[in-house]
C-alpha positions as a Python dict, from the first residue, in 0.01 Angstrom:
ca = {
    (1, 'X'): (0, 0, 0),
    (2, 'X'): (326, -161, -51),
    (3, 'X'): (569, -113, -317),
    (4, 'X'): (573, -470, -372),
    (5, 'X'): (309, -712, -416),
    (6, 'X'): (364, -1043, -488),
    (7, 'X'): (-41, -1214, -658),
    (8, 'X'): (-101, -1566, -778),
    (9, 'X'): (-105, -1538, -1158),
    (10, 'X'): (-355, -1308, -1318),
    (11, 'X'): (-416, -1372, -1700),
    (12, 'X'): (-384, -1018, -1745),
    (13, 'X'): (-27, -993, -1727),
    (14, 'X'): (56, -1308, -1973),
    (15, 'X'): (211, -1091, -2250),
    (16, 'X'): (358, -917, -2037),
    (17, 'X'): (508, -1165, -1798),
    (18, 'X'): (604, -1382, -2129),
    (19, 'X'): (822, -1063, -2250),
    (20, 'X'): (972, -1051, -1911),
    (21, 'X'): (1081, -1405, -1839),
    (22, 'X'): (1226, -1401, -2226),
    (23, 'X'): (1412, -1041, -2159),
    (24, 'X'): (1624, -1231, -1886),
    (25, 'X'): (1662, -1535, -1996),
    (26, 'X'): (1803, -1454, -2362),
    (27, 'X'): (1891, -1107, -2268),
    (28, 'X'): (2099, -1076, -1952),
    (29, 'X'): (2238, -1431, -1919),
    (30, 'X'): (2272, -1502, -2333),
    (31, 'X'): (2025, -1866, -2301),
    (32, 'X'): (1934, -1983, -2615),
    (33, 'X'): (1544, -2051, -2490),
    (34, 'X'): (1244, -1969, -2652),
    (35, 'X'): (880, -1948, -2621),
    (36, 'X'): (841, -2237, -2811),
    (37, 'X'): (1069, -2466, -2581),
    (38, 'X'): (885, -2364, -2285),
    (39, 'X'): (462, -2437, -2338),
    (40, 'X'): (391, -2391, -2002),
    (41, 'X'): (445, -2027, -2038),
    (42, 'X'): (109, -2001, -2257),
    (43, 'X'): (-103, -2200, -2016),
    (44, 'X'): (-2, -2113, -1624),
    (45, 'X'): (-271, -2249, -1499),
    (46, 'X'): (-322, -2596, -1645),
    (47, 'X'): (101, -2659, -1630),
    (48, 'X'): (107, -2520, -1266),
    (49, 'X'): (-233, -2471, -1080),
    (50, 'X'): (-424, -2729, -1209),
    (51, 'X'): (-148, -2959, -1094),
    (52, 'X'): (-121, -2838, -707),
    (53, 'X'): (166, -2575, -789),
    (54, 'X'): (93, -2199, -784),
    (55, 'X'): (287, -1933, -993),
    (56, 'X'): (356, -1602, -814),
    (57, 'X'): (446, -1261, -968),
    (58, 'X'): (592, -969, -804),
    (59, 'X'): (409, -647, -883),
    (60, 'X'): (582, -263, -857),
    (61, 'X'): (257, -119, -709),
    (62, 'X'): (346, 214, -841),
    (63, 'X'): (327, 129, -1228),
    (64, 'X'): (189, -198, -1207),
    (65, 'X'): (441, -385, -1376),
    (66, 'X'): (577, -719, -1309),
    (67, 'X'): (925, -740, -1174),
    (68, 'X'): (968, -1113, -1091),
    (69, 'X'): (813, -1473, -1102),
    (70, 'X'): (882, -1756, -925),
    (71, 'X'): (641, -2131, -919),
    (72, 'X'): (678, -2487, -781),
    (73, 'X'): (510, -2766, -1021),
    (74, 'X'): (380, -3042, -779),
    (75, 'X'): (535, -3335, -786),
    (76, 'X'): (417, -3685, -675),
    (77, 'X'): (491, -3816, -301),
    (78, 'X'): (444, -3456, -156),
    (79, 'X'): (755, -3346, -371),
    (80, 'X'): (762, -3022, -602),
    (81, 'X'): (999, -2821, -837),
    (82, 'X'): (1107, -2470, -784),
    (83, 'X'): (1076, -2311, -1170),
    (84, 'X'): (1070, -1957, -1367),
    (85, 'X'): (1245, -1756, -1066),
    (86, 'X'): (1356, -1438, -1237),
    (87, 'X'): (1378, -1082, -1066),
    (88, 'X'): (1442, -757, -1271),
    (89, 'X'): (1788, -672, -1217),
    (90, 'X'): (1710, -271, -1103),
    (91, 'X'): (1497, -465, -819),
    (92, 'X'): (1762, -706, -645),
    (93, 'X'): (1896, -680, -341),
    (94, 'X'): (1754, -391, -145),
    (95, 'X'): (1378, -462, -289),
    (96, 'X'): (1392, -834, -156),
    (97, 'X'): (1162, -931, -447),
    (98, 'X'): (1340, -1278, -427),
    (99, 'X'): (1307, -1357, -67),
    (100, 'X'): (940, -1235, -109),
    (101, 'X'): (835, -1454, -371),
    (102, 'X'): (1074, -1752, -248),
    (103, 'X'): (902, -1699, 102),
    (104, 'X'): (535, -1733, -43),
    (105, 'X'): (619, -2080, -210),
    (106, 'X'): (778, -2226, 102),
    (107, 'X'): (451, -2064, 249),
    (108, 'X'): (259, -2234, -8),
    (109, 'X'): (435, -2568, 36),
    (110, 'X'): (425, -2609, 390),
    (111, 'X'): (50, -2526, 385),
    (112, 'X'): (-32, -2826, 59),
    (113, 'X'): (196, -3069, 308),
    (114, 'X'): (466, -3103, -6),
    (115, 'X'): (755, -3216, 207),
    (116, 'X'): (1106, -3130, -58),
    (117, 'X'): (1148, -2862, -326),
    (118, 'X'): (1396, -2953, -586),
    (119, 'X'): (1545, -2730, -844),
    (120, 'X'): (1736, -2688, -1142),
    (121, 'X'): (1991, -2434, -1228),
    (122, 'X'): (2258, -2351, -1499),
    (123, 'X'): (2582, -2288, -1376),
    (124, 'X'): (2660, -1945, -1459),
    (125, 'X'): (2379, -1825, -1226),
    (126, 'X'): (2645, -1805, -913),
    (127, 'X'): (2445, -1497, -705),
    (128, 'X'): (2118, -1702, -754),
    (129, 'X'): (2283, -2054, -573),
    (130, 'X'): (2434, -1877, -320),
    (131, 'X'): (2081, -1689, -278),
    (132, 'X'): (1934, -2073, -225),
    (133, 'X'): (2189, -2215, 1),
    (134, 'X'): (2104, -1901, 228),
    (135, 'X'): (1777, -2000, 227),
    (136, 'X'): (1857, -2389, 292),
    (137, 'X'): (1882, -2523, -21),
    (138, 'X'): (2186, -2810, -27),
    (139, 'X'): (2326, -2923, -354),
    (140, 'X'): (2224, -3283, -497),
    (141, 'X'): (2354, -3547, -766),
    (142, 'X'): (2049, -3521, -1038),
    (143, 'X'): (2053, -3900, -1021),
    (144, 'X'): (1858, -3870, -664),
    (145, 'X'): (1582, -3609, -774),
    (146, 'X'): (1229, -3787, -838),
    (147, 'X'): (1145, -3923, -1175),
    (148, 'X'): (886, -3659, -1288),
    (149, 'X'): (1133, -3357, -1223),
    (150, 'X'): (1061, -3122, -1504),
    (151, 'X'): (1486, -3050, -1619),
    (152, 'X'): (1541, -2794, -1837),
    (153, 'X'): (1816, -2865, -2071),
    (154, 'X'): (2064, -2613, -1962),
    (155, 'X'): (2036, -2700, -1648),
    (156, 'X'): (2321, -2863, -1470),
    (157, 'X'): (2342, -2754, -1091),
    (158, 'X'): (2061, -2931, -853),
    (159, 'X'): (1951, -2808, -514),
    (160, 'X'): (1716, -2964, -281),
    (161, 'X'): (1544, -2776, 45),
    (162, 'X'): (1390, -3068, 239),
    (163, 'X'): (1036, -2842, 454),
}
């Protein structure tokens, strides 16, 4: 078996993926975010799955702990939004947990027909925009993104990869 696994969403890591997502986001890059400002985080499946999204984590095989997320919230007109893509720092780079879990949501999109996957991004998160243009993402005025985009109040870079 592979070190890396990436699953759809099992409710038996919750805690644990909650505790994760929270580490990096207040942790390593200092955002003033709780679990309170983002509900989705208690109920994956009715903000992402029960919608036509899917949220992915990336599993170390070897102690069965999660070391990233990624999901894409379906939007309307075959449009979605790329959300909660974190990657434990000690597994970037020569893991390609982020190209994994990126490539199983373009994956995912292509085979639900969703034709554009917009996302939000703060602007101190350099490595991770230069991580998206590699993978074809282009930079876009906010004013163009769809109406029901879910933006996150810190955000204020905006990519679009048209599939």
């Amino acid at each position: 078996m592979e070190k890396i696994q990436i699953i759809k969403f099992d409710r038996k890591y919750q805690d644990n993926m909650i505790n994760f997502i929270l580490d990096i986001q207040q942790n390593e890059f200092g955002v003033a975010i709780t679990l309170d400002d983002q509900p989705d985080l208690l109920d994956i499946i009715h903000h992402y799955e029960d919608k036509g999204g899917i949220f992915l984590l990336a599993l170390d095989t070897e102690n069965d702990t999660i070391i990233g997320t990624i999901a894409l919230v379906k939007l309307d007109e075959n449009k979605s939004a790329l959300k909660k893509v974190f990657v434990d720092p000690k597994y970037r780079g020569e893991y390609r947990v982020g190209q994994k879990l990126l490539d199983a949501i373009v994956n995912f999109a292509r085979e639900t027909d969703i034709e554009k996957i917009y996302l939000g991004s703060t602007a101190m998160m350099t490595r991770a925009h230069n991580f998206y243009k590699k993978n074809g993402f282009v930079r876009e005025d906010f004013s163009v993104f769809p109406y029901d985009f879910p933006i996150v109040e810190v955000d204020s870079v905006f990519m679009v990869k048209d599939l």
